[in-house]
VEXDREN-2710 file (C-alpha; in Angstrom, 1 decimal):
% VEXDREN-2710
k/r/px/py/pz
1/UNK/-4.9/-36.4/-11.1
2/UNK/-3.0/-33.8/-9.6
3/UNK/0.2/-33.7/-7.6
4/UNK/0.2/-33.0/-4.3
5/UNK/3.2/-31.5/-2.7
6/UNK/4.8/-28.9/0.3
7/UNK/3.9/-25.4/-0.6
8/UNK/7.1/-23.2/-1.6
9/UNK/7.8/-20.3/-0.4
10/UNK/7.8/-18.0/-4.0
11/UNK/4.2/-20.0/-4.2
12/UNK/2.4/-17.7/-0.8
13/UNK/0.9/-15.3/-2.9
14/UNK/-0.9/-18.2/-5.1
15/UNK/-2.1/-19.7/-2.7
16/UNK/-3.3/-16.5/-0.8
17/UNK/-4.9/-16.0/-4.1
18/UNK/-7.0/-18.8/-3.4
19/UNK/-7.7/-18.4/0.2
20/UNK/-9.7/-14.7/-0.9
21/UNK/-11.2/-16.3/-3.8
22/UNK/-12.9/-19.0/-0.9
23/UNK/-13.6/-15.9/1.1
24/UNK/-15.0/-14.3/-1.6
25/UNK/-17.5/-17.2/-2.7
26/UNK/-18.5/-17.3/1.1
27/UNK/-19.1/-13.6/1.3
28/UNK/-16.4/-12.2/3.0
29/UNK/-13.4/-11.3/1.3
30/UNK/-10.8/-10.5/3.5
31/UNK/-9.7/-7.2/4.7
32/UNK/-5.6/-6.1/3.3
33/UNK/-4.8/-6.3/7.0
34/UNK/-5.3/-10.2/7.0
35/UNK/-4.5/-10.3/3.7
36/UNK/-0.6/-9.0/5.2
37/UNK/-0.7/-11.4/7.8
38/UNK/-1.7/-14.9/5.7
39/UNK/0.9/-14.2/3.3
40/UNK/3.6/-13.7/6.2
41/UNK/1.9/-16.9/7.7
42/UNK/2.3/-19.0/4.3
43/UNK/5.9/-18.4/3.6
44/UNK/6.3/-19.7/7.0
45/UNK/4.4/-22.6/6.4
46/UNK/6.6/-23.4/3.8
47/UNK/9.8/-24.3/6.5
48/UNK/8.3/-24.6/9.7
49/UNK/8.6/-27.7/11.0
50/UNK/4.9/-28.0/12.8
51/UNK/2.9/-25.8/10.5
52/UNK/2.2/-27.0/7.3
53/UNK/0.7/-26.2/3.7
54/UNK/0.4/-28.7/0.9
55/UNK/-0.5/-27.7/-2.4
56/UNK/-2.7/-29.6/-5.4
57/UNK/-0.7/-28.5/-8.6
58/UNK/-2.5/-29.6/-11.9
59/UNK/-0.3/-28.8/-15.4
60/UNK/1.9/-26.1/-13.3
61/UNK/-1.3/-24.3/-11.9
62/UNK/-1.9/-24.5/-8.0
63/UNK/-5.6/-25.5/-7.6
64/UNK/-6.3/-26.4/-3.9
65/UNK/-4.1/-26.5/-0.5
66/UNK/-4.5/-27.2/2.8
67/UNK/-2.9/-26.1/5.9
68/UNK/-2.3/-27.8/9.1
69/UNK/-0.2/-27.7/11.9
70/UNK/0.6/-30.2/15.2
71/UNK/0.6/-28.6/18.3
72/UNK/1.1/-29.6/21.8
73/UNK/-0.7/-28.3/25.3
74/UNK/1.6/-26.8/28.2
75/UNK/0.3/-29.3/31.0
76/UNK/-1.8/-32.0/29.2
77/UNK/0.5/-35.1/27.5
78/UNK/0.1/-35.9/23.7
79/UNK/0.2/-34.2/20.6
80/UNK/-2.7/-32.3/18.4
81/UNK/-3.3/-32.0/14.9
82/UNK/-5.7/-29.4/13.4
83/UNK/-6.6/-29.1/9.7
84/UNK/-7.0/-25.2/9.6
85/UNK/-8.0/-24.3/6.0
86/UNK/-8.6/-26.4/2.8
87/UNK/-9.7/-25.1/-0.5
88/UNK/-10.3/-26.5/-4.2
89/UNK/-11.4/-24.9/-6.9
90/UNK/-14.8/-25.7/-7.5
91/UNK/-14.1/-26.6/-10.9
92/UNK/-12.3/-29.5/-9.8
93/UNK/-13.8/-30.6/-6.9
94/UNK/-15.4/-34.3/-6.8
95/UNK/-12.1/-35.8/-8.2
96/UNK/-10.8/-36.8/-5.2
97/UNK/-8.2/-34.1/-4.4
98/UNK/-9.9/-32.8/-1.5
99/UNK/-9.5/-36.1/-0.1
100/UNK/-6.0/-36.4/-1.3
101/UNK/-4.8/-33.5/0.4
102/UNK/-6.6/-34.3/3.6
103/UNK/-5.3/-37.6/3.5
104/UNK/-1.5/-36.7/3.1
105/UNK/-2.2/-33.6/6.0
106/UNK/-3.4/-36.3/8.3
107/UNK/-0.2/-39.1/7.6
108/UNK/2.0/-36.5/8.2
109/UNK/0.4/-35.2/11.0
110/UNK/0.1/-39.1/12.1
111/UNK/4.0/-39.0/11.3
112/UNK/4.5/-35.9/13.7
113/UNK/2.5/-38.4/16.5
114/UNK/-0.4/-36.8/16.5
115/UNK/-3.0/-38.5/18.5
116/UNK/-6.2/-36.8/17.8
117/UNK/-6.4/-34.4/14.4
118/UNK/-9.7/-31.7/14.4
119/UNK/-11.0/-29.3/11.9
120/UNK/-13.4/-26.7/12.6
121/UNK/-15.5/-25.1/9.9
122/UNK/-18.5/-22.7/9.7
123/UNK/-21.6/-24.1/11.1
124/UNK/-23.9/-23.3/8.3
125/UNK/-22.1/-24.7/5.8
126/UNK/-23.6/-28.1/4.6
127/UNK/-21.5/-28.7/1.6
128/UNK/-17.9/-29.0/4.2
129/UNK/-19.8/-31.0/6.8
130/UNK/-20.7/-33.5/3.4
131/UNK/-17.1/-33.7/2.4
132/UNK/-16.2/-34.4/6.4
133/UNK/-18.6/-37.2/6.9
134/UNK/-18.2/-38.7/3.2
135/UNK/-14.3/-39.0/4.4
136/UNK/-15.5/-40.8/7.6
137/UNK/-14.9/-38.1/10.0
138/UNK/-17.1/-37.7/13.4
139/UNK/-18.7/-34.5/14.1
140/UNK/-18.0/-34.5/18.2
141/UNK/-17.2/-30.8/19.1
142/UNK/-18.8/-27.5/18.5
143/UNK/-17.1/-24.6/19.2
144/UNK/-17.8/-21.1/20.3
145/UNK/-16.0/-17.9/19.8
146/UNK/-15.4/-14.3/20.2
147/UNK/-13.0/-12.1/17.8
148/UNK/-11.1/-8.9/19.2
149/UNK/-11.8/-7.1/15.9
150/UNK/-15.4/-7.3/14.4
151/UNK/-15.8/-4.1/12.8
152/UNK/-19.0/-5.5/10.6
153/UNK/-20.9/-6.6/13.8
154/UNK/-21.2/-4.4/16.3
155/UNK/-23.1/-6.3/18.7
156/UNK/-20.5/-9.8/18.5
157/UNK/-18.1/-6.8/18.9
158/UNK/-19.9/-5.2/22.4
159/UNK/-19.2/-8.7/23.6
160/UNK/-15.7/-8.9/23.3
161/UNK/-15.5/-5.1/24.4
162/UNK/-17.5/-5.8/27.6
163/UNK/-14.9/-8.3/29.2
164/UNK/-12.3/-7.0/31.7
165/UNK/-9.9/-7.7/33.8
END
């Protein structure tokens, strides 16, 4: 089984590595501008006392992460959790460490006081919402958005363009 532990900073680019190669299998690669900005965002996940990123390690080779963070609202009481990326290698998926990694996201999240912990994934995509159910999680919420930068879809871009102040 592998070992599941905090991310290290000097690991970021690995586990960028990973985050593209997800991206890539879904499609959509990411552009060297977000590229930039997840790497700066994983070293900081790996000191930052809210946001986290736990790695899956097998025989000195990082194979999965997840990253999460806790997060509280400016008016309303009570601490939030979020799950906000999780990635194996499909070559060792179905071994449990999928599970493993949500499982020690969500205790130290719990740890944090956390009262309620959400992911969100793409709504087409059947394989995450089997993994989410088979772990005993309810699928309550789905959300809508809009992006400020859409280049490849020019009409989901026309409706972020069209509101003003």
């Amino acid at each position: 089984m592998a070992q599941i532990r905090g991310l290290l900073q000097h690991e970021a680019e690995q586990v960028l590595a990973l985050w593209n190669e997800n991206c890539i299998a879904a499609g959509t690669p990411l552009p060297d501008k977000a590229l930039k900005q997840i790497l700066k965002n994983l070293r900081q996940y790996a000191s930052h006392k809210d946001a986290h990123c736990l790695v899956a390690e097998e025989q000195n080779k990082i194979i999965g992460f997840v990253t999460f963070c806790v997060t509280s609202h400016p008016v309303m009481p009570g601490l939030s959790g979020e799950i906000e990326e999780l990635y194996v290698q499909p070559q060792f998926r179905r071994n449990g460490i999928g599970s493993e990694l949500v499982k020690r996201a969500v205790a130290l999240m719990k740890a944090q006081n956390a009262g309620s912990i959400h992911v969100k994934m793409c709504i087409n995509n059947e394989g995450s919402k089997a993994f989410w159910q088979h772990l005993g999680w309810d699928s309550d919420m789905l959300v809508f958005s809009i992006y400020s930068d859409v280049p490849g879809d020019p009409q989901l871009q026309s409706v972020w363009d069209a509101i003003t102040v």
